[in-house]
N, C-alpha and C positions, 0 to 999 in steps of 0.2 A: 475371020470376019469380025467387024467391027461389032456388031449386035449380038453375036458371041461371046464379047469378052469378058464379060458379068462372069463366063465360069473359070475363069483365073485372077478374082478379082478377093480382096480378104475378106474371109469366110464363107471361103468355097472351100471344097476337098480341097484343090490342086495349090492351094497358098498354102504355103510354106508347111506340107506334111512331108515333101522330098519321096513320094510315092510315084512308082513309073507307073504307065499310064493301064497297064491291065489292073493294077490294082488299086485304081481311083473309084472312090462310089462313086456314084451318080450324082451330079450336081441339083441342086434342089433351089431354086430362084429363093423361091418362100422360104426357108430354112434360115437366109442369111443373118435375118436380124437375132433370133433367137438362138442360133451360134456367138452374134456379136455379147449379145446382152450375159449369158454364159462366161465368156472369158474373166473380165475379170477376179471373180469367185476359184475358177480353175489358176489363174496366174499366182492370186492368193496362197493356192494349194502348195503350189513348187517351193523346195527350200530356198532358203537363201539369197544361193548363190546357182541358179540352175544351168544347166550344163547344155549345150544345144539340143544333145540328141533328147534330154528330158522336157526342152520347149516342143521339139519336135513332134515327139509321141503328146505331149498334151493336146497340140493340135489336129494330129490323129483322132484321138480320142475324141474332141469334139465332132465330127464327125460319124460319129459310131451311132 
């Protein structure tokens, strides 16, 4: 449903953490910007040259 789609939308759990769905937290509307505003700083963190699955889990992490 259209008015649902906020919770697959980036910086919800379900963008791009590759988590199946029993192990998705709970989508948090209010949450998103202060996931967005986050990233940065965490993208910072990652080496280099970072590997998908260590984008991956970073975006996990936010979510936590």
């Amino acid at each position: 449903m259209l008015a649902d789609s906020w919770r697959r939308q980036p910086n919800s759990p379900a963008y791009c953490t590759e988590l199946p769905l029993d192990e998705l937290p709970a989508a948090d509307r209010g949450k998103g910007a202060a996931i967005r505003d986050s990233l940065p700083e965490r993208f910072a963190a990652l080496p280099a040259n970072p590997t998908v699955d260590g984008v991956v889990e970073m975006n996990r992490a936010a979510h936590r």
